[in-house]
PyMOL Python script that loads the backbone (N, CA, C, O; Angstrom):
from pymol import cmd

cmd.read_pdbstr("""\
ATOM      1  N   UNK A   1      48.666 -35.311  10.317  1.00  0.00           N
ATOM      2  CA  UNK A   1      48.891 -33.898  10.545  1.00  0.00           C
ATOM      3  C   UNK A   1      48.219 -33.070   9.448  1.00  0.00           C
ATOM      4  O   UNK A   1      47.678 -32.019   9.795  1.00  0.00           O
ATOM      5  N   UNK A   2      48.194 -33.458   8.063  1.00  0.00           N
ATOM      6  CA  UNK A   2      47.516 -32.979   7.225  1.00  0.00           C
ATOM      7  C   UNK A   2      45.885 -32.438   7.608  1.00  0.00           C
ATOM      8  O   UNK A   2      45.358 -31.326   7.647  1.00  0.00           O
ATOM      9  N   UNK A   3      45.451 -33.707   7.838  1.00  0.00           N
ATOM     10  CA  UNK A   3      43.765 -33.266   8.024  1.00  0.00           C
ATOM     11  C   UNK A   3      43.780 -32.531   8.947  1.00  0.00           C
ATOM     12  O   UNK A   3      42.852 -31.724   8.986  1.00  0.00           O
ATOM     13  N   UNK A   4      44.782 -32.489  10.034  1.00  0.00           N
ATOM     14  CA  UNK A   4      44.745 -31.116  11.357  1.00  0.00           C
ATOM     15  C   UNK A   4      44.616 -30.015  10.231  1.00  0.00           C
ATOM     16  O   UNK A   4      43.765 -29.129  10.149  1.00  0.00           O
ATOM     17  N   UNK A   5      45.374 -30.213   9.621  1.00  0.00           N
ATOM     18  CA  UNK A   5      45.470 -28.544   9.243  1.00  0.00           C
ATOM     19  C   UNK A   5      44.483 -28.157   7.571  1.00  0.00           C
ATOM     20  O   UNK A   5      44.887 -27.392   6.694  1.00  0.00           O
ATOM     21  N   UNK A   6      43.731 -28.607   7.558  1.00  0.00           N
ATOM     22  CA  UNK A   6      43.037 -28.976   6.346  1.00  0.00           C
ATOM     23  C   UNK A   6      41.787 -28.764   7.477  1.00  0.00           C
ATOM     24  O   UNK A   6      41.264 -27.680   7.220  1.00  0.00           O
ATOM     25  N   UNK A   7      41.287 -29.249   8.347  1.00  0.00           N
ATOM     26  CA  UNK A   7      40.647 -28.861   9.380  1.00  0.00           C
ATOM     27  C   UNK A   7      40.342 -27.592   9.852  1.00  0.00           C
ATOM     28  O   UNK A   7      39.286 -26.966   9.756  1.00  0.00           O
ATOM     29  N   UNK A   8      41.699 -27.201  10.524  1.00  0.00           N
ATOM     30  CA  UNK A   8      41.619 -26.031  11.147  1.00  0.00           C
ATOM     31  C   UNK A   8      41.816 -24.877   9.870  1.00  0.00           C
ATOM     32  O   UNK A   8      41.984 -23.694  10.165  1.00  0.00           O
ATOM     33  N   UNK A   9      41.779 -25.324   8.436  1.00  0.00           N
ATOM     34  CA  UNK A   9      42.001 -24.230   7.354  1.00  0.00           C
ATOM     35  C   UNK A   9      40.275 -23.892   7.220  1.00  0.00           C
ATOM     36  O   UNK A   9      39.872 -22.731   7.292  1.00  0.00           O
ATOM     37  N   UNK A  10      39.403 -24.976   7.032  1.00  0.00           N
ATOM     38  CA  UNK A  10      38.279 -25.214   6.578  1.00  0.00           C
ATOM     39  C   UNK A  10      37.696 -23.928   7.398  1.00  0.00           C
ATOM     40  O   UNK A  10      37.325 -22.805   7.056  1.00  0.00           O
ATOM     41  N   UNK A  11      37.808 -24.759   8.889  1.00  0.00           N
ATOM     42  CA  UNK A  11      37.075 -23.731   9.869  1.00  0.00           C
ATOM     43  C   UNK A  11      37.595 -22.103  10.077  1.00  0.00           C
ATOM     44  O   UNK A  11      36.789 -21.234  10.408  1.00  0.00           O
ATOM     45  N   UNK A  12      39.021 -21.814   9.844  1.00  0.00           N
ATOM     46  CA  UNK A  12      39.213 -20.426   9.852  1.00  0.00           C
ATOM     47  C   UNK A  12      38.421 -19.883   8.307  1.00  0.00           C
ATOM     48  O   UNK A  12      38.007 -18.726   8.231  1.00  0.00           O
ATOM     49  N   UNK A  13      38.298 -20.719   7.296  1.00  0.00           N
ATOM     50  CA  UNK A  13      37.879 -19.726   6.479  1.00  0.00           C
ATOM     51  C   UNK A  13      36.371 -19.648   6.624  1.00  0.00           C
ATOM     52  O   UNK A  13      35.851 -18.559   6.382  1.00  0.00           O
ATOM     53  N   UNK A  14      35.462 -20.855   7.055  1.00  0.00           N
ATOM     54  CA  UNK A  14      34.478 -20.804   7.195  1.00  0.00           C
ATOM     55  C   UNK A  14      33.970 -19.293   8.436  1.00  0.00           C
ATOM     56  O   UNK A  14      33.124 -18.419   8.241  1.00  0.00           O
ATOM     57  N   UNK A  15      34.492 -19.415   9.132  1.00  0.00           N
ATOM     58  CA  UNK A  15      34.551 -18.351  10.537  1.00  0.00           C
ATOM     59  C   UNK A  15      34.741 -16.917   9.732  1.00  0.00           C
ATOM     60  O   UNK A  15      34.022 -15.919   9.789  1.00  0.00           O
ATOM     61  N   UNK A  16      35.678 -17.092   9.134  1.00  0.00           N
ATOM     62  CA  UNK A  16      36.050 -15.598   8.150  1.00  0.00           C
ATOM     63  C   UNK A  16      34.839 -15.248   7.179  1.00  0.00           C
ATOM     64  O   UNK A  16      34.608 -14.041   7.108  1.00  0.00           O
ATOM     65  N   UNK A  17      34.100 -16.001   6.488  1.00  0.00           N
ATOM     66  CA  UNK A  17      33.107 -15.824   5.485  1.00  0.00           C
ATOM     67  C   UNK A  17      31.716 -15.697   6.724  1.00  0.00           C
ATOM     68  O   UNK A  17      30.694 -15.105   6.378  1.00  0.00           O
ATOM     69  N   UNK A  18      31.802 -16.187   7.860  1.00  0.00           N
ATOM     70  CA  UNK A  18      30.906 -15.576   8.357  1.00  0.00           C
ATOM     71  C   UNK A  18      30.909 -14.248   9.362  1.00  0.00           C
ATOM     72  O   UNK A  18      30.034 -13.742  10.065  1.00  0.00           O
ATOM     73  N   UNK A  19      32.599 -13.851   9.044  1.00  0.00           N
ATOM     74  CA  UNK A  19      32.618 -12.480   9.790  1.00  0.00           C
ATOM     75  C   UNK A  19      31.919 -11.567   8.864  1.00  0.00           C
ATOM     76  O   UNK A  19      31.051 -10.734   9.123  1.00  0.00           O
ATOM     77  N   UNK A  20      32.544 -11.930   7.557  1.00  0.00           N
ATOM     78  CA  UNK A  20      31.986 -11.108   6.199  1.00  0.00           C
ATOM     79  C   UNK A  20      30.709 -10.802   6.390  1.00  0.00           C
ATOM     80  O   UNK A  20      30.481  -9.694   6.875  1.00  0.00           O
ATOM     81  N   UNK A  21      29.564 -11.699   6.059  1.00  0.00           N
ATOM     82  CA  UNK A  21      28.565 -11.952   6.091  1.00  0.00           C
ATOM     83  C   UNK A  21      27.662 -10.728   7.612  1.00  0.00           C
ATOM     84  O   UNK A  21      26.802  -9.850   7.537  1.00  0.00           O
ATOM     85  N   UNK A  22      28.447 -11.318   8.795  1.00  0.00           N
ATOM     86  CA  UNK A  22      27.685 -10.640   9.394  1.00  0.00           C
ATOM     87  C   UNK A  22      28.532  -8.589   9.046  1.00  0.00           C
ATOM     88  O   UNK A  22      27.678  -7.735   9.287  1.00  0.00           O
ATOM     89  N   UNK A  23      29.397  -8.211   8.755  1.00  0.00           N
ATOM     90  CA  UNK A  23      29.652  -6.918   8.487  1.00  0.00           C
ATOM     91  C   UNK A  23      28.937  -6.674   7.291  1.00  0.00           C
ATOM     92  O   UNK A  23      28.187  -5.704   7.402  1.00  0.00           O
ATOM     93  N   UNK A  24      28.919  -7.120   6.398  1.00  0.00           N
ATOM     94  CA  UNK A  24      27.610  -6.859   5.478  1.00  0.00           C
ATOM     95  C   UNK A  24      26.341  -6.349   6.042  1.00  0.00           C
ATOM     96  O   UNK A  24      25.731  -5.283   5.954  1.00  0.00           O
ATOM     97  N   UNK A  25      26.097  -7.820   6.840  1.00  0.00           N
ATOM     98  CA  UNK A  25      24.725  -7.203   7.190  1.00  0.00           C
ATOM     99  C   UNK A  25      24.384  -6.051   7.713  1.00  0.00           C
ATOM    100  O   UNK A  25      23.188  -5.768   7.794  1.00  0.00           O
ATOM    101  N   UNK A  26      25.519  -5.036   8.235  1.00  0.00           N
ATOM    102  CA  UNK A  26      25.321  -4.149   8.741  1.00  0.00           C
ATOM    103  C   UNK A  26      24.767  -2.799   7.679  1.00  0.00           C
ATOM    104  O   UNK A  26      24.483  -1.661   8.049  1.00  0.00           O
ATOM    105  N   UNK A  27      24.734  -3.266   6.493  1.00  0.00           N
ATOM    106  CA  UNK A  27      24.188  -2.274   5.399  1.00  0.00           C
ATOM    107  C   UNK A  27      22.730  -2.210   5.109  1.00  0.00           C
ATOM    108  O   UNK A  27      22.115  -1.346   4.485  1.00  0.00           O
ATOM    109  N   UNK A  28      22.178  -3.591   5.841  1.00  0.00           N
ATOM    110  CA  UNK A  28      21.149  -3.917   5.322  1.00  0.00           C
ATOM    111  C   UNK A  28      20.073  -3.677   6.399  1.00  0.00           C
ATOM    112  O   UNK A  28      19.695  -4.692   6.984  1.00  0.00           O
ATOM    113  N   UNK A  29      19.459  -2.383   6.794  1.00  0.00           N
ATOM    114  CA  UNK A  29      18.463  -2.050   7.401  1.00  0.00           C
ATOM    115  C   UNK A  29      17.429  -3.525   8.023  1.00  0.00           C
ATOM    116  O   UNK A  29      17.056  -4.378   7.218  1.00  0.00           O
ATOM    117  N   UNK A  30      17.183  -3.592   9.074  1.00  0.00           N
ATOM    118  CA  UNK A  30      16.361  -4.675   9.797  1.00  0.00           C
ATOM    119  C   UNK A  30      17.481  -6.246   9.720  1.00  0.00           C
ATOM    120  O   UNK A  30      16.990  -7.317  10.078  1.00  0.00           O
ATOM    121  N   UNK A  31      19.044  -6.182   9.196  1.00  0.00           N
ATOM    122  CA  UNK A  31      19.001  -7.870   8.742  1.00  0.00           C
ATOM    123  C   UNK A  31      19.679  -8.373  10.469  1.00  0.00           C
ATOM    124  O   UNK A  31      19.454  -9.463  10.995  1.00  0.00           O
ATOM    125  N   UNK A  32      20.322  -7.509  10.937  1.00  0.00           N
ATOM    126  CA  UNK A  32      21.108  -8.229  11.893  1.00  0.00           C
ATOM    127  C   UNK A  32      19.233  -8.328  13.261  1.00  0.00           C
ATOM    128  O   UNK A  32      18.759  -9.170  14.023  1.00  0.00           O
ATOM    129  N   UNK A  33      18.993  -7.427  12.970  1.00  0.00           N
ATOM    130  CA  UNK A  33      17.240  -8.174  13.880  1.00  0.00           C
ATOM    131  C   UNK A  33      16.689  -9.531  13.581  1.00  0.00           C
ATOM    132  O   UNK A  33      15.910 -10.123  14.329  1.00  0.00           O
ATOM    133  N   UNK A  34      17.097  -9.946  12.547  1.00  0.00           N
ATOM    134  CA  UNK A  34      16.714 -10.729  11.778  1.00  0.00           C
ATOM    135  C   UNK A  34      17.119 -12.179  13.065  1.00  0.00           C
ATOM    136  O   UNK A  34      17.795 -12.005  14.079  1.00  0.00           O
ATOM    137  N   UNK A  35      16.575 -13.345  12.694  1.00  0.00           N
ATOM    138  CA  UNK A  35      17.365 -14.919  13.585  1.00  0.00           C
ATOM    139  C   UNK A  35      18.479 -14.814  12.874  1.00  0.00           C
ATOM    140  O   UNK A  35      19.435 -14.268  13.425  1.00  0.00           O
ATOM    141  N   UNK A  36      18.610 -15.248  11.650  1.00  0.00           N
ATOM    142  CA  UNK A  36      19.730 -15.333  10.810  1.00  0.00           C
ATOM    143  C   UNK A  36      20.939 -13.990  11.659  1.00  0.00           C
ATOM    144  O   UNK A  36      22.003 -14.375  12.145  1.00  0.00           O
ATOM    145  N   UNK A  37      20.676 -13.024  11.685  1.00  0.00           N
ATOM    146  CA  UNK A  37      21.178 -11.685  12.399  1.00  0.00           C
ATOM    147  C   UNK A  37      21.476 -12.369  13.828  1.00  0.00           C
ATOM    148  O   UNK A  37      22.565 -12.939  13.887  1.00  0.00           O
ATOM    149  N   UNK A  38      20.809 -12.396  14.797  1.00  0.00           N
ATOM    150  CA  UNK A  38      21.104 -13.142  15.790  1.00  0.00           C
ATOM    151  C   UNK A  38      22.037 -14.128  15.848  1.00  0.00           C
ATOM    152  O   UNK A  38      23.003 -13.921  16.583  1.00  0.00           O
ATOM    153  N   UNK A  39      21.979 -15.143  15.252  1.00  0.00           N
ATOM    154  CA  UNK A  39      22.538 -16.366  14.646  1.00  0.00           C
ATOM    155  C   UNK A  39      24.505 -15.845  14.317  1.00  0.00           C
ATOM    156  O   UNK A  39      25.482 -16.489  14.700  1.00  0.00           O
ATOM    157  N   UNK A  40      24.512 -15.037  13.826  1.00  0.00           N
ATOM    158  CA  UNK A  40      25.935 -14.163  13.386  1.00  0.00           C
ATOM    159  C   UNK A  40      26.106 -13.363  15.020  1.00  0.00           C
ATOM    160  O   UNK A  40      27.056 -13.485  15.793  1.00  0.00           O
ATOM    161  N   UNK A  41      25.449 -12.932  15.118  1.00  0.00           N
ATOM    162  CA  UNK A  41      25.940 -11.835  16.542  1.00  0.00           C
ATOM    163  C   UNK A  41      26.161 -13.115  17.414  1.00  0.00           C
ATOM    164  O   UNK A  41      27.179 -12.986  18.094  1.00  0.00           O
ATOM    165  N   UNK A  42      25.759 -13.873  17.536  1.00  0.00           N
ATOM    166  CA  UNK A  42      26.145 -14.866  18.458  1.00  0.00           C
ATOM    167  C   UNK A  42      27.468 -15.576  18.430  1.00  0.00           C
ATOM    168  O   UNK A  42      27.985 -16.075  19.429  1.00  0.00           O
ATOM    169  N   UNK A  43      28.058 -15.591  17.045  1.00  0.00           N
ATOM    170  CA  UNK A  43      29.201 -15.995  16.714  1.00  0.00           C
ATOM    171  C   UNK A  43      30.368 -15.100  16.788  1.00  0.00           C
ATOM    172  O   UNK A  43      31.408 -15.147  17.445  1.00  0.00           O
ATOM    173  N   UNK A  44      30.031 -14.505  16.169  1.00  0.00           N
ATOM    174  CA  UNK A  44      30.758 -13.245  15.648  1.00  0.00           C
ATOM    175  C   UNK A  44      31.363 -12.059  16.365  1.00  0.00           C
ATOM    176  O   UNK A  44      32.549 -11.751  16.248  1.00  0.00           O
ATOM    177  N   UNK A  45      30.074 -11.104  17.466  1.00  0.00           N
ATOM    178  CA  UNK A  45      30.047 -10.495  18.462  1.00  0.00           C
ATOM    179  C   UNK A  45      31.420 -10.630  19.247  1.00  0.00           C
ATOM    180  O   UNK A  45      32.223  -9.715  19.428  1.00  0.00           O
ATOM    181  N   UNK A  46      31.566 -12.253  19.781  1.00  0.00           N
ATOM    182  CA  UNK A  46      32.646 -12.100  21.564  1.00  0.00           C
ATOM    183  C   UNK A  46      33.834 -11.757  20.662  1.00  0.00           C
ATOM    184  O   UNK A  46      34.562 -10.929  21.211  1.00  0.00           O
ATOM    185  N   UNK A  47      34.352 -12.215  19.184  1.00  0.00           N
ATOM    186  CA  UNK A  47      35.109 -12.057  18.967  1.00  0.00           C
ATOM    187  C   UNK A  47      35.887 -10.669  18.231  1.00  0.00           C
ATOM    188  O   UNK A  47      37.083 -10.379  18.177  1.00  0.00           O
ATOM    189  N   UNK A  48      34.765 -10.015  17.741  1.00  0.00           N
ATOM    190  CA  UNK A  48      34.680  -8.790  17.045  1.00  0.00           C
ATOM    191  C   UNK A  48      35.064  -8.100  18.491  1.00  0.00           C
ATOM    192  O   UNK A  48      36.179  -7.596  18.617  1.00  0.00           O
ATOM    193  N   UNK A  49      34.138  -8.086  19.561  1.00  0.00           N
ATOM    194  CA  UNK A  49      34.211  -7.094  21.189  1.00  0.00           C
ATOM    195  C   UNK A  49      35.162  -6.982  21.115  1.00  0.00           C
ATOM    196  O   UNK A  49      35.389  -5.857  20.671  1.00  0.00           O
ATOM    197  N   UNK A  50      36.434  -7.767  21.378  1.00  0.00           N
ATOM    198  CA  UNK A  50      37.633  -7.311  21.985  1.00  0.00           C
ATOM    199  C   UNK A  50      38.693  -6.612  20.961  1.00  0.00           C
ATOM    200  O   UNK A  50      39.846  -6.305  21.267  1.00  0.00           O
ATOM    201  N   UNK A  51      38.188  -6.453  19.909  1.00  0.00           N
ATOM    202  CA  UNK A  51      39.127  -5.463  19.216  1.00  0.00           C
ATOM    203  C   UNK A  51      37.976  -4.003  19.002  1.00  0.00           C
ATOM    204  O   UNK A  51      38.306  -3.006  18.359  1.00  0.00           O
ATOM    205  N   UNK A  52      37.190  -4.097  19.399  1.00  0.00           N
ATOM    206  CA  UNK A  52      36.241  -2.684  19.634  1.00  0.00           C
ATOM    207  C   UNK A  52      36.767  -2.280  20.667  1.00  0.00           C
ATOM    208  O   UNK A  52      37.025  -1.080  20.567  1.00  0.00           O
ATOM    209  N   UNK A  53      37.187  -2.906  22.066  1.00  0.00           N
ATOM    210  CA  UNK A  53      37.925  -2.083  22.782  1.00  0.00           C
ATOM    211  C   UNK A  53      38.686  -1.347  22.901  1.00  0.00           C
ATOM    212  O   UNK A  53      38.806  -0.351  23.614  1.00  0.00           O
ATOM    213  N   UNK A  54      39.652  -2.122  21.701  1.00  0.00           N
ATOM    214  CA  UNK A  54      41.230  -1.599  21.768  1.00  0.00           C
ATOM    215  C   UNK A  54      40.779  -0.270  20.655  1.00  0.00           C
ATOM    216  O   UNK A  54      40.731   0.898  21.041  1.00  0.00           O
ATOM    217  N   UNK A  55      40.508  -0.641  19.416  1.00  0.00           N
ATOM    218  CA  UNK A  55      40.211  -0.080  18.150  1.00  0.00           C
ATOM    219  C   UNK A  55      38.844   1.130  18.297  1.00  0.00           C
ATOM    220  O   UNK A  55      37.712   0.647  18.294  1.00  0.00           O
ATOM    221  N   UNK A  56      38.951   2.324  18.393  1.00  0.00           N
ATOM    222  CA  UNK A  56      37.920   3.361  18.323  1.00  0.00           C
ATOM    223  C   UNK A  56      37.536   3.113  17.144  1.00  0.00           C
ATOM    224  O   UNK A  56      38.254   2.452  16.393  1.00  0.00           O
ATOM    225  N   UNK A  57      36.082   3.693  16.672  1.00  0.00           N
ATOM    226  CA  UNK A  57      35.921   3.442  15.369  1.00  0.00           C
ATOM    227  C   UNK A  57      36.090   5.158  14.835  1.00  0.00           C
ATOM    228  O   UNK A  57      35.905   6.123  15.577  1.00  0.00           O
ATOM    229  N   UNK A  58      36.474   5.227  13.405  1.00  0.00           N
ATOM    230  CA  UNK A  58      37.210   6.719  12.889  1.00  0.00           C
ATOM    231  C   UNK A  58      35.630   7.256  12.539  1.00  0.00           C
ATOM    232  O   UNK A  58      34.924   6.589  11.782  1.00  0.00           O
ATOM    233  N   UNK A  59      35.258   8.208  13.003  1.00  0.00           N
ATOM    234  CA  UNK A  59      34.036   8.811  12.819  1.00  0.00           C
ATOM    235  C   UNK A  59      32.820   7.859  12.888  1.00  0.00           C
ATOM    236  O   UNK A  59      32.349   7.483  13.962  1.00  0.00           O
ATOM    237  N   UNK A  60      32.140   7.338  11.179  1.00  0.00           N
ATOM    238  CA  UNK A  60      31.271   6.116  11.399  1.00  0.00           C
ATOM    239  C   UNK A  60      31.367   5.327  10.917  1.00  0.00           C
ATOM    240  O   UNK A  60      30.540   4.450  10.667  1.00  0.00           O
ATOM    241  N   UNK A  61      33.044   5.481  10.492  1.00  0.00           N
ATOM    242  CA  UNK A  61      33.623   3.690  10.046  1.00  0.00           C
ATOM    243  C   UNK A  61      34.040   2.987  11.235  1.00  0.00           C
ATOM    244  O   UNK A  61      34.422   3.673  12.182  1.00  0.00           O
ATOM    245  N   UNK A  62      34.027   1.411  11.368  1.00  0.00           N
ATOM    246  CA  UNK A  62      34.369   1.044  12.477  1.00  0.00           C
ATOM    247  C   UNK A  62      35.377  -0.437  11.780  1.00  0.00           C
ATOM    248  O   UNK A  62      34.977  -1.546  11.426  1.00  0.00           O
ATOM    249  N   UNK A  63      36.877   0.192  11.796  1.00  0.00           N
ATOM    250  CA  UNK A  63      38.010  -0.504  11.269  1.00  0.00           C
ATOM    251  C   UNK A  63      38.136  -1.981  11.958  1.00  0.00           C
ATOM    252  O   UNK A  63      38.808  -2.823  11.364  1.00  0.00           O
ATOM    253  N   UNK A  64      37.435  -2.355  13.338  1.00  0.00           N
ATOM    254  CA  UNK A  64      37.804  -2.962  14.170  1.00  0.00           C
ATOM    255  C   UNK A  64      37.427  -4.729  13.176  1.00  0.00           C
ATOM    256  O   UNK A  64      37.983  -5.790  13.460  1.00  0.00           O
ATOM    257  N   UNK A  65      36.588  -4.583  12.276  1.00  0.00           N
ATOM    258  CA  UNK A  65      36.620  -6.175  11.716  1.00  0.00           C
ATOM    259  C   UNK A  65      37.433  -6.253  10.925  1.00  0.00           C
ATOM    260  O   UNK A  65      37.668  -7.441  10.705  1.00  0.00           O
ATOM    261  N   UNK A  66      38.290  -5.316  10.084  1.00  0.00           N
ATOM    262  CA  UNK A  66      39.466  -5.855   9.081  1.00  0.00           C
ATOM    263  C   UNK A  66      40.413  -5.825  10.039  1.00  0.00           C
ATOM    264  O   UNK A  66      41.439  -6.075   9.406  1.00  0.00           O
ATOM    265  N   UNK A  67      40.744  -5.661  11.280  1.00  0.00           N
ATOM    266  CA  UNK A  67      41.797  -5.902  12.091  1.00  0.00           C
ATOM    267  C   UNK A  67      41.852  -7.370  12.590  1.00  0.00           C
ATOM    268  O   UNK A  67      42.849  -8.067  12.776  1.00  0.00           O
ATOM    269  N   UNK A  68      40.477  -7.686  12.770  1.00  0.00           N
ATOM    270  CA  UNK A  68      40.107  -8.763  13.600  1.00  0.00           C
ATOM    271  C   UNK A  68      40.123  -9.956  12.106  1.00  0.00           C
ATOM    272  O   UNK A  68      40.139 -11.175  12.278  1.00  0.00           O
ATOM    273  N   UNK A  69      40.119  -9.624  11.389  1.00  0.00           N
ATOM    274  CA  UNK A  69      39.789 -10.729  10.211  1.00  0.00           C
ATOM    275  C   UNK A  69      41.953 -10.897   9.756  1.00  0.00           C
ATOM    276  O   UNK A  69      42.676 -11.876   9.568  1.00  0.00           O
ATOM    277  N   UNK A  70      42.151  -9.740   9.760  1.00  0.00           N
ATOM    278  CA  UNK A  70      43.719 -10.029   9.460  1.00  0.00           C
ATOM    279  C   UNK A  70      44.334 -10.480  10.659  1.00  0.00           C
ATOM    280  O   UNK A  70      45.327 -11.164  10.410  1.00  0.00           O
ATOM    281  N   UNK A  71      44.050 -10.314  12.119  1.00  0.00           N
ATOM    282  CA  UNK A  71      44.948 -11.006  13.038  1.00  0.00           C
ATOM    283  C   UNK A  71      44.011 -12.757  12.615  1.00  0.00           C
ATOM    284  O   UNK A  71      44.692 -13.618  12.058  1.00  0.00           O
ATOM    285  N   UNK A  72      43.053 -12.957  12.826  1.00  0.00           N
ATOM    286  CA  UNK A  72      42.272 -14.119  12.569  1.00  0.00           C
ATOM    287  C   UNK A  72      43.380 -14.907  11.404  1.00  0.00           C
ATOM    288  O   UNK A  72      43.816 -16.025  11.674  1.00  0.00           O
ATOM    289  N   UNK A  73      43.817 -14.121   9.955  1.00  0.00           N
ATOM    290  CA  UNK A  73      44.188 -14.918   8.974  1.00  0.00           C
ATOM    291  C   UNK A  73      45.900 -14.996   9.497  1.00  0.00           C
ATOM    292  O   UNK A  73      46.666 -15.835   9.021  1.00  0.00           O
ATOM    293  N   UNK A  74      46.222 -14.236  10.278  1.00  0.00           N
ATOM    294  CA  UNK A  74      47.878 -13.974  10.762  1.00  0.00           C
ATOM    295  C   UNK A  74      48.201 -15.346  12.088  1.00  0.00           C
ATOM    296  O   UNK A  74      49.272 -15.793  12.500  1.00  0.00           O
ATOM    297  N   UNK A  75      47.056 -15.626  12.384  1.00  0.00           N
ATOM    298  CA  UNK A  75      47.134 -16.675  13.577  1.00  0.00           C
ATOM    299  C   UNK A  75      47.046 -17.690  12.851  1.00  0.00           C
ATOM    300  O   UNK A  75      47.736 -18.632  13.240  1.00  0.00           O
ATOM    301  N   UNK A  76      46.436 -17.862  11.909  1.00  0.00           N
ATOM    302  CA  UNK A  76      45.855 -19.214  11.546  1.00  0.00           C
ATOM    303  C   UNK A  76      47.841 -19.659  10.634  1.00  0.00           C
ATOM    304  O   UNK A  76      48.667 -20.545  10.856  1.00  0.00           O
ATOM    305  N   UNK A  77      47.804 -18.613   9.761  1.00  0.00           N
ATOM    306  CA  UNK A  77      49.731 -19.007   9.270  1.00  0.00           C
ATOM    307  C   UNK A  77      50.490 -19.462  10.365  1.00  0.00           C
ATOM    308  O   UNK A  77      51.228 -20.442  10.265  1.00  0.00           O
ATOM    309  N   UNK A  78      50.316 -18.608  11.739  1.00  0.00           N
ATOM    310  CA  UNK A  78      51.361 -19.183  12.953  1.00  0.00           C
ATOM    311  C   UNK A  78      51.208 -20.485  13.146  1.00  0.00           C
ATOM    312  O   UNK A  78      52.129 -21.246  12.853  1.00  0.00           O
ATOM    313  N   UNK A  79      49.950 -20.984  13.702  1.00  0.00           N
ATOM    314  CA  UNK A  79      49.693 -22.133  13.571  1.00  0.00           C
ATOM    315  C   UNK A  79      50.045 -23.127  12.580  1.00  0.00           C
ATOM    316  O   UNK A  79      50.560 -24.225  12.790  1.00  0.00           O
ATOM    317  N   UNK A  80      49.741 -22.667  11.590  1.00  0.00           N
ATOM    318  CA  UNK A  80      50.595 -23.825  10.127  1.00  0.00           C
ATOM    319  C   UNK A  80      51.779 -23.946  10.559  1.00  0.00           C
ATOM    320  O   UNK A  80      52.324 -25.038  10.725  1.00  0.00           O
ATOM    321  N   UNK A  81      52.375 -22.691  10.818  1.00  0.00           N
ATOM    322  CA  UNK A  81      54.232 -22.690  11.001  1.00  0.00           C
ATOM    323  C   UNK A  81      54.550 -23.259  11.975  1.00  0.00           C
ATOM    324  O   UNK A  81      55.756 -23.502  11.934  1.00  0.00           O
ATOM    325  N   UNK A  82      53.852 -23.787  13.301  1.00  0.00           N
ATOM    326  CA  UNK A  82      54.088 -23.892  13.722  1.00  0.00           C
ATOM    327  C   UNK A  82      53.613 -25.841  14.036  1.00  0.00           C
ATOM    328  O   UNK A  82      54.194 -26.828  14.486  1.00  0.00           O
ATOM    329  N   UNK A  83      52.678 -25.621  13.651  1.00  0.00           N
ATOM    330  CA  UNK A  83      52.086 -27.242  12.902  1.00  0.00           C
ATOM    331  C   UNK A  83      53.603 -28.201  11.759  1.00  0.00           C
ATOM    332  O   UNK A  83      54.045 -29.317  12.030  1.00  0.00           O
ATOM    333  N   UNK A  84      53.846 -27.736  11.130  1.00  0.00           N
ATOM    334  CA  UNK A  84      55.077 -27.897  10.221  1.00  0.00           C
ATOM    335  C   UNK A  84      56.250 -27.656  10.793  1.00  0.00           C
ATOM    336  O   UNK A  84      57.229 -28.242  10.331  1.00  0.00           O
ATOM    337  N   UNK A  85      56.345 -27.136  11.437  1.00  0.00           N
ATOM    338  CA  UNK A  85      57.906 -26.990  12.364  1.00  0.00           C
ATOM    339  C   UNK A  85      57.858 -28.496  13.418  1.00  0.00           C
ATOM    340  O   UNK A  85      58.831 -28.929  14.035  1.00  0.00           O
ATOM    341  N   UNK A  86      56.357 -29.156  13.409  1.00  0.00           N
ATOM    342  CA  UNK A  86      56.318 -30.332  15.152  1.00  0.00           C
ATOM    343  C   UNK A  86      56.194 -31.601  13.590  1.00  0.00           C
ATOM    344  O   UNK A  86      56.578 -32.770  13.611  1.00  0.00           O
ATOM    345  N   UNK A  87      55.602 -30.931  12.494  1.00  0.00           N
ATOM    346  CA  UNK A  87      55.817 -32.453  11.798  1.00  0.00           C
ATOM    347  C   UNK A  87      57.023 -32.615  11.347  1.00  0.00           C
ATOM    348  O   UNK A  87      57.524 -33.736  11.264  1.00  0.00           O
ATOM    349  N   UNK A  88      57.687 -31.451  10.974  1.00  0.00           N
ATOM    350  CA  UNK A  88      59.174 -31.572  10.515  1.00  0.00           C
ATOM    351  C   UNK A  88      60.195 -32.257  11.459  1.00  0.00           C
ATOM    352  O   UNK A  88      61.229 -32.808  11.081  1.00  0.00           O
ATOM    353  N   UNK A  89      59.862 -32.171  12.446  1.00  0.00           N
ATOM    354  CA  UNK A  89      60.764 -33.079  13.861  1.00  0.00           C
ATOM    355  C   UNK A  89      60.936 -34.189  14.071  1.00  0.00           C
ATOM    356  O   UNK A  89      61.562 -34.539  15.072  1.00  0.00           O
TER     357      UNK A  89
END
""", "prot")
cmd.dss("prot")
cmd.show_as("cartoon", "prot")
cmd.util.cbc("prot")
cmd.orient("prot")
C-alpha cells in the first residue's frame, strides 16, 4: 500500500510542477508556441478547461489554475485518507 501511495504522491506532484511550468509559460512571449509549449497544453489544457468554465477570469488575471492546483492537492489528501482508512481495516 505504501508504494500506491508513494506512487500516486510522485505523480500528483510531478503533474503539479508541470501545471506550474506551463502557467509560467504564459509570461514568456512565443514559449507556449513553442513543442515544449505544445507538449504542456497537451497535458495540462483538458484539465485546466474545466475550471475555466466554472471560474471567469477577474479582468486579465485568470484564477482558474490556483483553483485547479488546490482541488488537484485537496484530492490527492482524500485519496491518502482514504488509502489509510482500507489499510487500517
Amino acid at each position: 500500500m505504501g508504494q500506491i501511495m508513494g506512487l500516486l504522491s510522485m505523480a500528483v506532484t510531478i503533474y503539479t510542477y508541470a501545471l506550474f511550468i506551463y502557467i509560467l509559460m504564459s509570461w514568456f512571449p512565443g514559449a507556449r508556441e513553442s513543442q515544449i509549449g505544445a507538449f504542456f497544453a497537451s497535458i495540462c489544457e483538458p484539465y485546466l478547461e474545466q475550471f475555466r468554465k466554472i471560474i471567469p477570469p477577474l479582468g486579465m488575471i485568470d484564477i482558474s489554475p490556483i483553483v485547479a492546483i488546490f482541488v488537484l492537492q485537496l484530492a490527492k489528501v482524500g485519496v491518502f485518507t482514504l488509502l489509510g482508512m482500507f489499510a487500517g481495516a
